[in-house]
N, C-alpha and C positions, 0 to 999 in steps of 0.2 A: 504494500500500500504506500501511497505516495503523502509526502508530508504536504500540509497545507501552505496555502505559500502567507508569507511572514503578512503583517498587518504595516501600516504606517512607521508607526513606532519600534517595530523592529522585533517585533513579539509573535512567534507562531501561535495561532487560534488555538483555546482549548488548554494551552499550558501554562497555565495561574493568571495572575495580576503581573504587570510589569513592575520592574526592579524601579524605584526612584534613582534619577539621577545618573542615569544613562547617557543624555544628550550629547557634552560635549566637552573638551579637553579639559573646562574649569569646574564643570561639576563633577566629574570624576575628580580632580585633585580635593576639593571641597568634601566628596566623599569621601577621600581616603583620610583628611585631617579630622574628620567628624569620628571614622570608626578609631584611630588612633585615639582620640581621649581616654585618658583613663575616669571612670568614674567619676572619684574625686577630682577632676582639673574640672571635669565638665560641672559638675557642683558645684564647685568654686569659682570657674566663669561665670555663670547663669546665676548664681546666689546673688554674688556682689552686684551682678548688673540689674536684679532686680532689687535688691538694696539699694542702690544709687537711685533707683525710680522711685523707690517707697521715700527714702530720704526729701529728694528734692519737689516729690507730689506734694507730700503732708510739713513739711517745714513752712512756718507762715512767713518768718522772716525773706523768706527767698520772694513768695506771692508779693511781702509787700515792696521789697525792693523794684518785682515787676509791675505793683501795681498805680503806678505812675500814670499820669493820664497821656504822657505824648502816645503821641500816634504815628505806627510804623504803616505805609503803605490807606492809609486812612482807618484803620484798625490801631484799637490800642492793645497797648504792649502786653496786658492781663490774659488780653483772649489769644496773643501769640504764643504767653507760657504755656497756658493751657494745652494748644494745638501742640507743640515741643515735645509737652510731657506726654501726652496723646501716644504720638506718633512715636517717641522712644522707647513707651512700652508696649506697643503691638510689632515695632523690629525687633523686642527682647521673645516674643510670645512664637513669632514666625524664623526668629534664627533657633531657638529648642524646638522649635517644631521641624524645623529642617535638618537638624541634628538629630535629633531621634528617629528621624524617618531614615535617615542614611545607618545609621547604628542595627536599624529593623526594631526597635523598643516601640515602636505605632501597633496598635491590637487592632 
């Protein structure tokens, strides 16, 4: 019997889910430094970095330093912290999640 022929992504039909991180010469490196972590480093990256988010979310001193009424872009500088802090903890959420997926720890 003849094998199926492969799909787009490089996956013969029928045999599992494709492997994350396949594509191309940077996600393969990316992969290899993800499966390299030792547990512990990866803890210790991902902790502090989300300690530095809890740190800088919840500290009011930091707010009020930002909460100055100038205006960056015609937006004030409050609602910029905000979007910063935003957007630095869904890269901390989306780089362990892209770390776990390469490790295979995703269920």
């Amino acid at each position: 019997m003849m094998p199926a022929d492969p799909t787009p992504d490089g996956t013969t039909p029928g045999a599992g889910p494709p492997r994350p991180f396949q594509r191309g010469p940077l996600a393969r490196r990316f992969a290899r430094w993800a499966v390299a972590l030792s547990p512990r480093r990866k803890w210790a990256l991902f902790g502090s970095w989300f300690a530095l988010d809890g740190l800088v979310a919840l500290a009011p001193p930091v707010y009020w330093a930002a909460g100055d009424p100038a205006l960056q872009g015609g937006i004030p500088l409050s609602f910029w912290y905000f979007i910063a802090i935003g957007a630095h903890v869904s890269a901390g959420v989306i780089a362990l999640y892209c770390v776990e997926a390469a490790r295979g720890e995703i269920d």
